[in-house]
N, CA, C and O atoms as a GROMACS GRO file, in nm:
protein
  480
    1UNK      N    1   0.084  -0.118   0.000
    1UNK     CA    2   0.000   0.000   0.000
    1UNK      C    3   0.088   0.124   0.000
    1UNK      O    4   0.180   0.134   0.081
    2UNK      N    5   0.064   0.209  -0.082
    2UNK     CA    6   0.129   0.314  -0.095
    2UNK      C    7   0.088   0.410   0.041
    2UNK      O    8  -0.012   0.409   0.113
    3UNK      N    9   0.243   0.511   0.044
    3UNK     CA   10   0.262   0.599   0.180
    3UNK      C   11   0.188   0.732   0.134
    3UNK      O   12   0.192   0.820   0.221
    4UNK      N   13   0.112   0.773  -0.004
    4UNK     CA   14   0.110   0.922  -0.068
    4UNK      C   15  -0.065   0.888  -0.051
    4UNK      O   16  -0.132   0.785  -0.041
    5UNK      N   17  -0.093   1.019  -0.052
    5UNK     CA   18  -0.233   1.060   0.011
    5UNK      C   19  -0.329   1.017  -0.080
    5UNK      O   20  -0.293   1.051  -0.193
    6UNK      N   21  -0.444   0.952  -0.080
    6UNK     CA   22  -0.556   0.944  -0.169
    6UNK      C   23  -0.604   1.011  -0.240
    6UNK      O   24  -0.628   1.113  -0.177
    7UNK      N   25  -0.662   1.028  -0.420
    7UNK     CA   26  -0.731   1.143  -0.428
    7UNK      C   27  -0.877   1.123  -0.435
    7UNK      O   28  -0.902   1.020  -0.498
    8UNK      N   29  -0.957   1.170  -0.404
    8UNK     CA   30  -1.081   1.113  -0.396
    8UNK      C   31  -1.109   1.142  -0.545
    8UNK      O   32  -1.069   1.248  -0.593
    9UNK      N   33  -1.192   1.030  -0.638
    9UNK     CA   34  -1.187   0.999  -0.750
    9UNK      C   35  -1.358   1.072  -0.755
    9UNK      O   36  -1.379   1.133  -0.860
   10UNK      N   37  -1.418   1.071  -0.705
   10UNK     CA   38  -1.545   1.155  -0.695
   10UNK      C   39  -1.539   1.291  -0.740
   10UNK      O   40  -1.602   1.343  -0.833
   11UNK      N   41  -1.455   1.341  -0.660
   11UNK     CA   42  -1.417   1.508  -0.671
   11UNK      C   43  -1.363   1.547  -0.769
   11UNK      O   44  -1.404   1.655  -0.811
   12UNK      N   45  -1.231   1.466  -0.860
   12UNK     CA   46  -1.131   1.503  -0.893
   12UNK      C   47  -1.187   1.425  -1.072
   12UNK      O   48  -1.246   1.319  -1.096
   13UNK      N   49  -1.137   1.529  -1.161
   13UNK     CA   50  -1.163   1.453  -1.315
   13UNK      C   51  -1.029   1.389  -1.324
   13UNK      O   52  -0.966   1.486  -1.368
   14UNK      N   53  -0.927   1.278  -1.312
   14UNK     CA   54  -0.807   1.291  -1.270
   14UNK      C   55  -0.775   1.268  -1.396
   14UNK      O   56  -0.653   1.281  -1.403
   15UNK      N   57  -0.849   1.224  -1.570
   15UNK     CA   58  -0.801   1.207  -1.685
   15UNK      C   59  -0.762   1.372  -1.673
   15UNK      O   60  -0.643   1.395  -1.693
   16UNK      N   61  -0.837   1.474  -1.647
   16UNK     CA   62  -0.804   1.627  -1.684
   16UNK      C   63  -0.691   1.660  -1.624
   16UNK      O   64  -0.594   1.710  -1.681
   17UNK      N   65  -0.698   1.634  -1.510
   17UNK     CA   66  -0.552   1.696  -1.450
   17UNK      C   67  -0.448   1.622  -1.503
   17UNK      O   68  -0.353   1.693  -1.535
   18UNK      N   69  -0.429   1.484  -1.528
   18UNK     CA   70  -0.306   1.459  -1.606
   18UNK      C   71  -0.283   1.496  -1.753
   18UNK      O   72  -0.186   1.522  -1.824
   19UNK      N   73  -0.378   1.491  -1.762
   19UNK     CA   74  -0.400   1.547  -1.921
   19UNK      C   75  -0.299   1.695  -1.903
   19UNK      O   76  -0.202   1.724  -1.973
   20UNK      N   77  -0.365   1.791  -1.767
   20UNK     CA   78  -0.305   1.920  -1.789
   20UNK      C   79  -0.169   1.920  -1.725
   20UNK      O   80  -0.096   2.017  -1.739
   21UNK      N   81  -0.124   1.792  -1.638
   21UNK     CA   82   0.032   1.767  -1.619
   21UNK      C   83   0.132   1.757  -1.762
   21UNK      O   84   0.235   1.810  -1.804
   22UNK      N   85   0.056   1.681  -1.797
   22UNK     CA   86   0.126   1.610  -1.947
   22UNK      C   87   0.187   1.769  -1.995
   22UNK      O   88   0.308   1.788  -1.979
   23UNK      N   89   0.109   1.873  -2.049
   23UNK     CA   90   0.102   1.963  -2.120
   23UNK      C   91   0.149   2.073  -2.003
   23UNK      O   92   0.161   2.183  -2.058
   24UNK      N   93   0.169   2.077  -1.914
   24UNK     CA   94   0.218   2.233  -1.815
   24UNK      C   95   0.345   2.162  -1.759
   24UNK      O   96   0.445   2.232  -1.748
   25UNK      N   97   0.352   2.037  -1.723
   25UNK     CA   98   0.467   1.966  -1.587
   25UNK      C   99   0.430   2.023  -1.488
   25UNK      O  100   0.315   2.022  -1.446
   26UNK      N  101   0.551   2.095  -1.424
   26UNK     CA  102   0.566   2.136  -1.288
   26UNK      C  103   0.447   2.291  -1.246
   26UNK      O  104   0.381   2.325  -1.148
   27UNK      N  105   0.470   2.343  -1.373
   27UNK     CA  106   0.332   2.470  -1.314
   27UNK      C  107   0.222   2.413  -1.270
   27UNK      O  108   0.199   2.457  -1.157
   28UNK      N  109   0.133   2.330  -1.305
   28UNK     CA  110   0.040   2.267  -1.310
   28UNK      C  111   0.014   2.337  -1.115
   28UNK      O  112  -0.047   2.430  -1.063
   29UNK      N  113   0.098   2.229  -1.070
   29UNK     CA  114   0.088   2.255  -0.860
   29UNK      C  115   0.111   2.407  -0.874
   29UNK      O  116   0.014   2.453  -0.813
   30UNK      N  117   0.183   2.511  -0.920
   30UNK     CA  118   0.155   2.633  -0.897
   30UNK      C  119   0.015   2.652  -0.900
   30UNK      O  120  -0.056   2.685  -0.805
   31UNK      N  121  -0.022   2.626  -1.030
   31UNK     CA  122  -0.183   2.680  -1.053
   31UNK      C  123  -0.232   2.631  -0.940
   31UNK      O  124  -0.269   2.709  -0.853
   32UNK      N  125  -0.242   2.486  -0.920
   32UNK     CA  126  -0.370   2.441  -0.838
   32UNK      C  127  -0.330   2.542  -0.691
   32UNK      O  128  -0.410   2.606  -0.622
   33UNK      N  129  -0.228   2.534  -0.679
   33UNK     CA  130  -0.175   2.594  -0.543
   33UNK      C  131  -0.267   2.764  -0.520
   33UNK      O  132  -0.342   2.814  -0.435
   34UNK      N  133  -0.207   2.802  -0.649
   34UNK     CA  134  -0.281   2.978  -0.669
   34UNK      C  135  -0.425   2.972  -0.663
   34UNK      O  136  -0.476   3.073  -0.613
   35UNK      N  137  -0.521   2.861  -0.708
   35UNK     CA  138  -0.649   2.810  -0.688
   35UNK      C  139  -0.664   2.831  -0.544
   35UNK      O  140  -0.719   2.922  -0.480
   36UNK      N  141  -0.606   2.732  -0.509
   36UNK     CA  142  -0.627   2.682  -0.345
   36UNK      C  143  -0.652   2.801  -0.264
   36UNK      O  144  -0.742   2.822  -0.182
   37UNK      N  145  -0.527   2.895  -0.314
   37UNK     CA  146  -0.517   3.016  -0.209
   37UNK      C  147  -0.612   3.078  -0.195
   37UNK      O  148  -0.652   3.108  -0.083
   38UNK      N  149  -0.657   3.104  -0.277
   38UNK     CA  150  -0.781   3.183  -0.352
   38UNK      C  151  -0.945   3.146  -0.342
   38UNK      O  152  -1.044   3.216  -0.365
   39UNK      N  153  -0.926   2.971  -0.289
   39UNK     CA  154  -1.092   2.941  -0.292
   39UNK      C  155  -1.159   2.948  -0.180
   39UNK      O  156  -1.268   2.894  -0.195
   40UNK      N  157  -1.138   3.002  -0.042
   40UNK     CA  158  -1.194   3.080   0.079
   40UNK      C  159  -1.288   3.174  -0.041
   40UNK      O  160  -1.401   3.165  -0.088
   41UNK      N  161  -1.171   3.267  -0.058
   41UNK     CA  162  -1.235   3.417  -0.098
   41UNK      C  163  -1.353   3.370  -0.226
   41UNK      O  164  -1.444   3.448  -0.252
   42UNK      N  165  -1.342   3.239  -0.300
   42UNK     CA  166  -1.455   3.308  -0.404
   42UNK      C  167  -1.540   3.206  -0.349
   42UNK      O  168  -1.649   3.240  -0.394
   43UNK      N  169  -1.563   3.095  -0.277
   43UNK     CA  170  -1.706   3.070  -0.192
   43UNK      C  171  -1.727   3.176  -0.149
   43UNK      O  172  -1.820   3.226  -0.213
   44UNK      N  173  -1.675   3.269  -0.044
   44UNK     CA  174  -1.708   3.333   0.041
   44UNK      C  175  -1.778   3.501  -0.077
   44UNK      O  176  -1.868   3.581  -0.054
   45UNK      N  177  -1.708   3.492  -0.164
   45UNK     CA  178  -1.770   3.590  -0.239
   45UNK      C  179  -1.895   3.531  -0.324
   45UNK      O  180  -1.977   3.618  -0.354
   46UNK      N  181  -1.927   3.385  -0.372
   46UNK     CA  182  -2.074   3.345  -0.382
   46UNK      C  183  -2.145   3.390  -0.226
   46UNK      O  184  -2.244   3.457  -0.258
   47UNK      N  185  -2.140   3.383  -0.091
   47UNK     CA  186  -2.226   3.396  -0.055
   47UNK      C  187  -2.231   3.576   0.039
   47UNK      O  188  -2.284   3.627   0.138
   48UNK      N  189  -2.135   3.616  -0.076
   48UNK     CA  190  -2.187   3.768   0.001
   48UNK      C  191  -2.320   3.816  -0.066
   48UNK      O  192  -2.356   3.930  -0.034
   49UNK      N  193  -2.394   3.752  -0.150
   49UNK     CA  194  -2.463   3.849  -0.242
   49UNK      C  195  -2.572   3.701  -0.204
   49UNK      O  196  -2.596   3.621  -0.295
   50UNK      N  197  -2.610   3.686  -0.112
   50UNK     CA  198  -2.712   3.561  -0.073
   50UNK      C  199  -2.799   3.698  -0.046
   50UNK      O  200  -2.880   3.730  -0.132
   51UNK      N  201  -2.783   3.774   0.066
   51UNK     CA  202  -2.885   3.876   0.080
   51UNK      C  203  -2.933   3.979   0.038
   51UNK      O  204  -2.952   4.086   0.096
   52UNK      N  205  -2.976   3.919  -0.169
   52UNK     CA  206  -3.021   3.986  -0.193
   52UNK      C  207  -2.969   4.079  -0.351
   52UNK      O  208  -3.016   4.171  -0.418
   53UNK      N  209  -2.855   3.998  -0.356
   53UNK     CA  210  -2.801   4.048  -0.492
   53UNK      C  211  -2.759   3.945  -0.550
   53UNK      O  212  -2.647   3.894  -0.544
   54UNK      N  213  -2.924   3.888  -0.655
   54UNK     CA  214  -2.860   3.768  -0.712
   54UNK      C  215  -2.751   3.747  -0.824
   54UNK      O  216  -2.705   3.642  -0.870
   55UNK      N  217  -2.723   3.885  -0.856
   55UNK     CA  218  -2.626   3.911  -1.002
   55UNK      C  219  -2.505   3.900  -0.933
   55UNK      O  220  -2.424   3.840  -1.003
   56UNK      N  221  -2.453   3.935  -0.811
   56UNK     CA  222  -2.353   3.913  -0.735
   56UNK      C  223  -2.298   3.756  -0.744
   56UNK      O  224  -2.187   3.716  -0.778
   57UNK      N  225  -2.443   3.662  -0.694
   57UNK     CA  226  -2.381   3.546  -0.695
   57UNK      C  227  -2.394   3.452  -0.821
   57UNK      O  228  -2.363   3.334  -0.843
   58UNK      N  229  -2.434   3.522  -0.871
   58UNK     CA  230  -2.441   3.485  -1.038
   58UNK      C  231  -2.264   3.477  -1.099
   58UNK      O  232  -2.201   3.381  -1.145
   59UNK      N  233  -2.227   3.602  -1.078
   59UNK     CA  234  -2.082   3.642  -1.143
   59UNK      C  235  -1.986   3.532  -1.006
   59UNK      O  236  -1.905   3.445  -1.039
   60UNK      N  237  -2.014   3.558  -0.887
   60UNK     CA  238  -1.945   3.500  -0.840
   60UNK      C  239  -1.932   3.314  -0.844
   60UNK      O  240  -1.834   3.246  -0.814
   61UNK      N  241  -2.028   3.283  -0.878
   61UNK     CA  242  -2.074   3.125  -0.892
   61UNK      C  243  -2.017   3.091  -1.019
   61UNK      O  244  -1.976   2.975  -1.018
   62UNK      N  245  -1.992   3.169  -1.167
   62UNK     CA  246  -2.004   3.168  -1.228
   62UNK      C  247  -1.800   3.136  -1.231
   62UNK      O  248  -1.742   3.036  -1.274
   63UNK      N  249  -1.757   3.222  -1.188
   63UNK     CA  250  -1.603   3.238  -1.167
   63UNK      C  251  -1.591   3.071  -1.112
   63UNK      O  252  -1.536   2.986  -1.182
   64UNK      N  253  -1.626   3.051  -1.031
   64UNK     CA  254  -1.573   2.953  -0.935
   64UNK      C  255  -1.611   2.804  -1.008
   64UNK      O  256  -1.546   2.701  -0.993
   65UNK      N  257  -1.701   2.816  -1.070
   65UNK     CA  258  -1.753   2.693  -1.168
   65UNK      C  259  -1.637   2.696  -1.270
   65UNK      O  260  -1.583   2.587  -1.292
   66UNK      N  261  -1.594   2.800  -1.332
   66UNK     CA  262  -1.494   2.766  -1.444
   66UNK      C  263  -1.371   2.740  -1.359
   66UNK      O  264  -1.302   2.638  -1.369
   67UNK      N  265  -1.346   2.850  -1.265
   67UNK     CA  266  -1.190   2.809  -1.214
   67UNK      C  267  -1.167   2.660  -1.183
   67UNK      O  268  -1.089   2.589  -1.246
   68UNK      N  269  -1.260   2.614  -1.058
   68UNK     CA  270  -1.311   2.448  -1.064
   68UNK      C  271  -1.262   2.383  -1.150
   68UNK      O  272  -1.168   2.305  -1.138
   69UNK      N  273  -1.341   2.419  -1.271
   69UNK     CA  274  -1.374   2.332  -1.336
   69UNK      C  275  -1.260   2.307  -1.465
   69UNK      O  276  -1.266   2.205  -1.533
   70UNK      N  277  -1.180   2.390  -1.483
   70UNK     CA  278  -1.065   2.420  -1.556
   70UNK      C  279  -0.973   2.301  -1.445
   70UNK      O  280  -0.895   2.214  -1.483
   71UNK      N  281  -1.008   2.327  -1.320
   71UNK     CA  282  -0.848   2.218  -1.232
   71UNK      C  283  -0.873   2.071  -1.224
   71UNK      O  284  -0.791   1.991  -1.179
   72UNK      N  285  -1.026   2.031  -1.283
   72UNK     CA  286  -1.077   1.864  -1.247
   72UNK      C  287  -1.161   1.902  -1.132
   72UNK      O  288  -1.279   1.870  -1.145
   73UNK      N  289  -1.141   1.941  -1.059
   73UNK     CA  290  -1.250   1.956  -0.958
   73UNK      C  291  -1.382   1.961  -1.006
   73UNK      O  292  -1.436   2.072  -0.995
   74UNK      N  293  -1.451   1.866  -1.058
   74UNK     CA  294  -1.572   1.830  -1.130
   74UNK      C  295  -1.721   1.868  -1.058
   74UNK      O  296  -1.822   1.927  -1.098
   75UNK      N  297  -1.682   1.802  -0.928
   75UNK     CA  298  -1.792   1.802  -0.829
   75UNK      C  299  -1.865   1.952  -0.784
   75UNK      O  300  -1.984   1.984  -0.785
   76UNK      N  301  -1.717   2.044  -0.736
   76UNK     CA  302  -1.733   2.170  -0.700
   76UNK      C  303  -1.773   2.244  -0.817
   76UNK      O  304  -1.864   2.321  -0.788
   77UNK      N  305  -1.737   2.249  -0.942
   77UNK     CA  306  -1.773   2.294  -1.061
   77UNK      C  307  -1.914   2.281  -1.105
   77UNK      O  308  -1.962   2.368  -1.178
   78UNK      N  309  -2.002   2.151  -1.056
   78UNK     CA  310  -2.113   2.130  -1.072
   78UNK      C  311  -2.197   2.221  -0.924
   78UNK      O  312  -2.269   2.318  -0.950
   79UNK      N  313  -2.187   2.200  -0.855
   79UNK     CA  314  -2.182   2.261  -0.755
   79UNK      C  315  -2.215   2.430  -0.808
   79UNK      O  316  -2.318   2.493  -0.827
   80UNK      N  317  -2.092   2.456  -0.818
   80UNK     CA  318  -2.094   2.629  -0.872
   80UNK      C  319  -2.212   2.632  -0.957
   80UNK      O  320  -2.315   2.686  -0.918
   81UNK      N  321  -2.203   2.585  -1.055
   81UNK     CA  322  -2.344   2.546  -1.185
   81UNK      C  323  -2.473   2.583  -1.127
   81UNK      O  324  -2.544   2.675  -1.169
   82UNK      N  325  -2.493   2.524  -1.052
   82UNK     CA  326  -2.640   2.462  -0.938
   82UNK      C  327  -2.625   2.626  -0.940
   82UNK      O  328  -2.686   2.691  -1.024
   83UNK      N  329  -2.551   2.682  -0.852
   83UNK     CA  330  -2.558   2.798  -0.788
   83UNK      C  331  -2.586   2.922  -0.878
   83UNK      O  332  -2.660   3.017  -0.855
   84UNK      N  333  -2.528   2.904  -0.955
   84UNK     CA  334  -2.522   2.972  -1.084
   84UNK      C  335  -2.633   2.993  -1.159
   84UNK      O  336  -2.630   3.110  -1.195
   85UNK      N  337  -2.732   2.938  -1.203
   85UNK     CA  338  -2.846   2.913  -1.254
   85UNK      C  339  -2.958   2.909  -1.159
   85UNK      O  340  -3.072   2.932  -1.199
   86UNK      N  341  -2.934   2.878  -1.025
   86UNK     CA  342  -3.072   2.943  -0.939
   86UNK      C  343  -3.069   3.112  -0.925
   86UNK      O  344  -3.165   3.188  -0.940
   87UNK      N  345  -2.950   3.143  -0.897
   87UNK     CA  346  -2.921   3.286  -0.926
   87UNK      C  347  -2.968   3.350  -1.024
   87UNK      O  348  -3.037   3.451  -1.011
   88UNK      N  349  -2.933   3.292  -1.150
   88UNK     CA  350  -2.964   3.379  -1.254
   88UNK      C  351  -3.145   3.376  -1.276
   88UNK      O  352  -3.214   3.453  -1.343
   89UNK      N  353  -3.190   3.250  -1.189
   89UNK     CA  354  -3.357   3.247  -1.200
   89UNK      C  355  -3.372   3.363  -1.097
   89UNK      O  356  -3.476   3.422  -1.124
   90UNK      N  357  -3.327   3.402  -1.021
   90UNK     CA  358  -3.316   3.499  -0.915
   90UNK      C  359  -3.424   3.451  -0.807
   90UNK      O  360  -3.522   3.508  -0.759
   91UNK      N  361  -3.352   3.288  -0.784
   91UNK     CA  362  -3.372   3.239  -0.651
   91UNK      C  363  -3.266   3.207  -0.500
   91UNK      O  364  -3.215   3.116  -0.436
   92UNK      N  365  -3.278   3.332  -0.504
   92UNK     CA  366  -3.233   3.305  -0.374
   92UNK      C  367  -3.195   3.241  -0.252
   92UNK      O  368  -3.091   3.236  -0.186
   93UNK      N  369  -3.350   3.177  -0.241
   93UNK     CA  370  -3.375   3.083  -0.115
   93UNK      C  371  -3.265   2.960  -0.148
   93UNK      O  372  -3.169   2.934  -0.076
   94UNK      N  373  -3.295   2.901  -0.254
   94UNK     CA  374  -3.282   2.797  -0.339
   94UNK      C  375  -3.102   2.839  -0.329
   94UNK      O  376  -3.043   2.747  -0.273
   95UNK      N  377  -3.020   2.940  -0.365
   95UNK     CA  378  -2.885   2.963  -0.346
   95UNK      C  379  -2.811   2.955  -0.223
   95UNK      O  380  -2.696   2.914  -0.206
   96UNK      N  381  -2.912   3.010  -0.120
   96UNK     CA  382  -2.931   2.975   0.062
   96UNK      C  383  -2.908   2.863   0.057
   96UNK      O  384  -2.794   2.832   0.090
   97UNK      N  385  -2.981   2.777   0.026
   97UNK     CA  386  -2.987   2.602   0.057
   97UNK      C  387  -2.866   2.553   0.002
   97UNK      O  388  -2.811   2.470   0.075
   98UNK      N  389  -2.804   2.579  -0.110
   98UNK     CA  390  -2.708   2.542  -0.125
   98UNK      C  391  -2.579   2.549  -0.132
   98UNK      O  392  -2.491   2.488  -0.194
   99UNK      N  393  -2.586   2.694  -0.005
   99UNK     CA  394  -2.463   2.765   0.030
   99UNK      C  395  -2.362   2.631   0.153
   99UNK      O  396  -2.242   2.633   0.180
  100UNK      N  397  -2.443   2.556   0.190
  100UNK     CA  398  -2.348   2.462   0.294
  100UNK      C  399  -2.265   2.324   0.182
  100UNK      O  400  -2.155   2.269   0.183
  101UNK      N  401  -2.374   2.316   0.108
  101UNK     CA  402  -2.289   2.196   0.020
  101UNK      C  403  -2.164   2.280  -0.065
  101UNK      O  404  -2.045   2.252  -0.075
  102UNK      N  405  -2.236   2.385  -0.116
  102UNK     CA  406  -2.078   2.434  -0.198
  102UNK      C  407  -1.965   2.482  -0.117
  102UNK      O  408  -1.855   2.500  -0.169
  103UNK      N  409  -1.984   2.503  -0.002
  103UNK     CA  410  -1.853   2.507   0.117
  103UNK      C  411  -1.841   2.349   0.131
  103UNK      O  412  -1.725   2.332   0.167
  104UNK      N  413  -1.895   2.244   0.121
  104UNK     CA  414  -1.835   2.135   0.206
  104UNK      C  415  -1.757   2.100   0.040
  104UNK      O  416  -1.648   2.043   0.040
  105UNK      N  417  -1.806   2.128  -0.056
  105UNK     CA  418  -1.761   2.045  -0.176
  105UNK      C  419  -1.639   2.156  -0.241
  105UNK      O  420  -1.577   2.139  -0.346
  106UNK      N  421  -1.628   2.259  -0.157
  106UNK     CA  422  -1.510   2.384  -0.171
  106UNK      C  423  -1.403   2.274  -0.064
  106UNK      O  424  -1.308   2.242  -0.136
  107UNK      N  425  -1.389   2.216   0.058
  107UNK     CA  426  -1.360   2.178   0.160
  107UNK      C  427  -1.286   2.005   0.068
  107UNK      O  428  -1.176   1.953   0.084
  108UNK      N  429  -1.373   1.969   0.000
  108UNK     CA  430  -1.335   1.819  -0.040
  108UNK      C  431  -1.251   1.856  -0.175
  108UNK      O  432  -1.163   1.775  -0.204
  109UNK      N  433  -1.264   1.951  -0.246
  109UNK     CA  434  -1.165   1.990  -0.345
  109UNK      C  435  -1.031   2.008  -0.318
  109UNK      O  436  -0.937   1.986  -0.394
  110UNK      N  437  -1.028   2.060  -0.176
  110UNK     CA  438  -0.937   2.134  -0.151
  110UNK      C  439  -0.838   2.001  -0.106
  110UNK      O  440  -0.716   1.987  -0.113
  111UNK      N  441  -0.910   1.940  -0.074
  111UNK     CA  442  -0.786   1.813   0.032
  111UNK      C  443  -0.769   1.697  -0.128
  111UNK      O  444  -0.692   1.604  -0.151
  112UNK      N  445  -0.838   1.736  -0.178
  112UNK     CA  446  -0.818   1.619  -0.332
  112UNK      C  447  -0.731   1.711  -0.422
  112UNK      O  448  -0.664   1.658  -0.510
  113UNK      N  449  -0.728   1.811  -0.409
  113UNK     CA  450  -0.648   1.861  -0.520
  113UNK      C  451  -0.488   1.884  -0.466
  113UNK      O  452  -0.386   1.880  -0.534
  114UNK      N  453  -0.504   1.915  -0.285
  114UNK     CA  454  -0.376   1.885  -0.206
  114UNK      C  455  -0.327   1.799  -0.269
  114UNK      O  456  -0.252   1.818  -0.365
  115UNK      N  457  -0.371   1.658  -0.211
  115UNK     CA  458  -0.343   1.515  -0.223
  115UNK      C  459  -0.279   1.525  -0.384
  115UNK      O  460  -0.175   1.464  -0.410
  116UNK      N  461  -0.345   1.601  -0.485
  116UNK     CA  462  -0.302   1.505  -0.614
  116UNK      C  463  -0.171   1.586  -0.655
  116UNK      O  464  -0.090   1.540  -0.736
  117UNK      N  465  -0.149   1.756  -0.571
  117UNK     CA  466  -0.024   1.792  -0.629
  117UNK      C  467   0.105   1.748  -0.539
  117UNK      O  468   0.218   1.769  -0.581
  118UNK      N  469   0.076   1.675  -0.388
  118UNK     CA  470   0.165   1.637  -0.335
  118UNK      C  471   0.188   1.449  -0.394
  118UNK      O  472   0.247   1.379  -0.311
  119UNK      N  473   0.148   1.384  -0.513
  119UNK     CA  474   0.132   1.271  -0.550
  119UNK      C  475   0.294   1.317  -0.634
  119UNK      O  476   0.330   1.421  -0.689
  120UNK      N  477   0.379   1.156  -0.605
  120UNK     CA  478   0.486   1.211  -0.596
  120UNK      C  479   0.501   1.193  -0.817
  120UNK      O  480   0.600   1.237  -0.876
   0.00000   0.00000   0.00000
């Protein structure tokens, strides 16, 4: 059994990310790294605009679905989507409800995309 961290195969598109190893090498962990740093602030900027400014979390849902979704992070990218399109129906409630899953699936990206740039 190997000593290097799991990636959860749920979360992660892992044909994409090697695909984008193949073609970047070593930047590749910069990017995801510059991602990482960065994905507090754009959950947290989907849910500044929960009260009430659905164009807020429109643009912001909208960012975070491509950034996602550009690194393999499939799950969170779908996720963003969801969010993205109740917004733009300018439902709110419905963006409320699904402000805890896109933090927990911001939370499971984050330790799968760890895991796959510390994969030796």
């Amino acid at each position: 059994m190997s000593s290097s961290p799991s990636v959860n195969l749920a979360v992660l598109d892992l044909v994409a990310l090697d695909d984008l190893k193949d073609m970047l090498s070593d930047a590749l962990g910069e990017i995801i790294q510059s991602f990482l740093d960065g994905l507090d602030g754009e959950v947290a900027a989907v849910g500044q605009g929960l009260d009430g400014d659905a164009a807020a979390v429109r643009a912001a849902a909208h960012s975070l679905k491509g950034s996602s979704g550009n690194l393999g992070a499939k799950a969170l990218s779908q996720l963003a989507s969801d969010m993205e399109k109740h917004a733009l129906a300018g439902d709110l409630a419905a963006c409320r409800a699904l402000m805890p899953d896109l933090a927990h699936g911001a939370a499971l990206a984050r330790t799968a995309l760890s895991a796959y740039i510390s994969r030796p």
